[in-house]
N, C-alpha and C positions, 0 to 999 in steps of 0.2 A: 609374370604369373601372380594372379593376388590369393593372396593367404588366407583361408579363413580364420575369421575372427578381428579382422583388419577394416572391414567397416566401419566409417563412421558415425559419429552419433547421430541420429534421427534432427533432424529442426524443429523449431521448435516456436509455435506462433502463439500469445498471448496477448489478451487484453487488460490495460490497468490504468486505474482511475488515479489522478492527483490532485489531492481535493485540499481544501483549508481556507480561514476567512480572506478576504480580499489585503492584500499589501504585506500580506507574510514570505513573498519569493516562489509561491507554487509555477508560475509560468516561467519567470527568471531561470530557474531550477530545470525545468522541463525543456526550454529552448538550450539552455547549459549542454545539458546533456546533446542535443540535436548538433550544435552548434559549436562547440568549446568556447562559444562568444557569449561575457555575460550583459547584458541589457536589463536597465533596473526599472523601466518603467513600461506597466503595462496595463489596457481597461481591462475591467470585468467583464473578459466576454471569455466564452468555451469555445475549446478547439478541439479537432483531432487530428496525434500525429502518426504516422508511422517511421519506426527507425530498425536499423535490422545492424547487430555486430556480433561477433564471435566470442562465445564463452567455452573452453571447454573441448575446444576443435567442432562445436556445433554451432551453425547457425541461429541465431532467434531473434525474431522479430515481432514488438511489440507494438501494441496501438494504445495511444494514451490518447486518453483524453483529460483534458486538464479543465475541472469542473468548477465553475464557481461555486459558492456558499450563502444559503439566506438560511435567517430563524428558520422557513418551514420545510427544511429540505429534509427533516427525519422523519416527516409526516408521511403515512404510509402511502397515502393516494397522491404525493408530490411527485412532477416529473423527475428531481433531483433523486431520490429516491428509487425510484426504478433504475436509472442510470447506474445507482451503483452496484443492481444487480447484477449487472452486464460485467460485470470487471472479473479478471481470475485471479491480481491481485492488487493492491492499492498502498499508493503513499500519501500520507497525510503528513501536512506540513503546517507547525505554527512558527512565530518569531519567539524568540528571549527576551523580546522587548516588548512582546502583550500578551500578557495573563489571557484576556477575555479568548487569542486566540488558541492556548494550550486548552481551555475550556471546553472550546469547538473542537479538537482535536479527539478529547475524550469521551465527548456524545456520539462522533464519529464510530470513534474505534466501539463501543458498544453498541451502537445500530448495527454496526455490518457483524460481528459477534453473534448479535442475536437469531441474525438471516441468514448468514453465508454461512456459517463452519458447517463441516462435511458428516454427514451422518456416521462416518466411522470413528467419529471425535475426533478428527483431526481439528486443527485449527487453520480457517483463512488464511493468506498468506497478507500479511500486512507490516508495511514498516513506518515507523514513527520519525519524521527528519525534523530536527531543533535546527530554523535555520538564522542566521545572522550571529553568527561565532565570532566576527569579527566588532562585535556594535559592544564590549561589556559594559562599558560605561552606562549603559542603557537596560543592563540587563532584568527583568523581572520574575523570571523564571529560572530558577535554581538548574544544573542541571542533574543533578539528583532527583528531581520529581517527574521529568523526559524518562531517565532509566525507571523511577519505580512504578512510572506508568505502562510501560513496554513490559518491566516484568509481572507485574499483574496482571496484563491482559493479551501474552506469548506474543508478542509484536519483538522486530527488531527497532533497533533503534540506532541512529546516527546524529549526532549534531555537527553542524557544518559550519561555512562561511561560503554561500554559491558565487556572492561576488569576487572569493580571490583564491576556490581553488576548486579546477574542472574535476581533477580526480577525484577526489571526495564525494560530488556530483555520480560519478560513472560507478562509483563502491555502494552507494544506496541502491542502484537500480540494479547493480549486479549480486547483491543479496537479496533484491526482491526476485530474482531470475529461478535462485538457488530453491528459495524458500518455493516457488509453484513449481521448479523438478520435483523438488522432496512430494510437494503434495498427492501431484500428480501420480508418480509411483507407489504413494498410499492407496491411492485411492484405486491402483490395479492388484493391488495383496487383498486375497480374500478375509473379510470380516471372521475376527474370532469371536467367543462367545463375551468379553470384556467388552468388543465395541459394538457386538449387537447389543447387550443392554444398555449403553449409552445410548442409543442410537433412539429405542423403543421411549426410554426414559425422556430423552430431551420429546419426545412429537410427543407424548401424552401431557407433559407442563407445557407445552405451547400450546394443547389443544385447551388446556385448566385456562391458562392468560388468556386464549382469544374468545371462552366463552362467559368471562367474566362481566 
C-alpha cells in the first residue's frame, strides 16, 4: 500500500552551457564528468552532451553543451551569443595558469548577468571552476580573486584539478543542479512587492542602455 507523501521527487531536465577560452580544460572537465576518464587533449570544436544521474532520489538529466570562445562571442548579434541564451545554467571555466583566461571568464559572467537573471531578482544559476589545481608552479591567478569574483557576481565557485580528481568534477555539476532547483522554485513563489520593483527597475535601465 503506498503512503501518501511517499512520492518521489519530480525529474528533472536541464540545459547548461560550458564555456571558457580554448586549452583551459572545459571539454576535459565535461567528458570527466561523462566518462570518470580524463583526456587532456582536445580541438576547438562544440558539442552536445547528454548525461542523466541521481541527486537527491531524483533523476536529472542535463545537456551540455560545451561551447567554444572567440573575441566576438559577447557581440549581441553572435551565434555564440544566442547560444548562451539557451542554457538554464552554466559553467565557466579558466586555468591558474592564464590571466587572459580568468579575464574571459569575467566578461562571461557579466554578459550572462546582464541577459539572464530572472525578473524576480533572482540571480542565474552559474558556477565559476579555477581548473588546473594540480599545475602551482605555474600558477598566475591567485585563488582569492576566483572567490572574490564569484562573490561579487553570486556565482559558485570551485577550483579543481579535472586531471586527477573525477569527484571534484561531479561537486561542480552537482552544485550547479542545486543552484537551477533553488531557481527554479523561485521562480514558482509569487513575486512580492521588493521583486516587483527590481523587476520594473532593472527593464526601465535596460530600456535607458538600449536607447542610448
Amino acid at each position: 500500500m503506498e503512503h501518501l507523501g511517499s512520492a518521489a521527487p519530480p525529474n528533472m531536465d536541464a540545459n547548461i552551457v560550458v564555456a571558457g577560452r580554448g586549452g583551459v580544460g572545459k571539454s576535459a572537465l565535461t567528458v570527466r564528468l561523462l566518462t570518470r576518464r580524463f583526456i587532456g587533449e582536445y580541438g576547438d570544436i562544440q558539442s552536445i552532451y547528454s548525461h542523466s544521474f541521481t541527486v537527491d532520489g531524483r533523476e536529472v538529466t542535463l545537456n551540455i553543451w560545451d561551447l567554444p570562445y572567440s573575441e566576438d562571442s559577447l557581440e549581441k548579434t553572435s551565434p555564440v551569443e544566442k547560444k548562451l541564451q539557451w542554457a538554464d545554467g552554466y559553467v565557466l571555466v579558466y586555468s591558474i595558469c592564464d590571466r587572459a583566461s580568468f579575464n574571459t571568464v569575467s566578461r562571461l559572467v557579466h554578459a550572462i548577468r546582464s541577459t539572464k537573471d530572472y525578473p524576480n531578482g533572482d540571480k542565474c544559476p552559474i558556477v565559476i571552476v579555477a581548473n588546473k589545481r594540480d599545475l602551482q608552479h605555474r600558477r598566475t591567478v591567485l585563488s582569492e580573486e576566483g572567490w572574490l569574483l564569484a562573490l561579487q557576481t553570486d556565482c559558485h565557485f570551485y577550483e579543481v584539478s579535472v586531471a586527477e580528481n573525477y569527484h571534484s568534477v561531479l561537486m561542480v555539476f552537482h552544485g550547479l543542479v542545486d543552484r537551477m532547483r533553488d531557481a527554479k522554485l523561485a521562480m514558482k513563489r509569487p513575486m512580492g512587492l521588493k521583486g516587483i520593483v527590481k523587476s520594473m527597475s532593472a527593464v526601465f535601465a535596460r530600456r535607458r542602455i538600449d536607447s542610448l
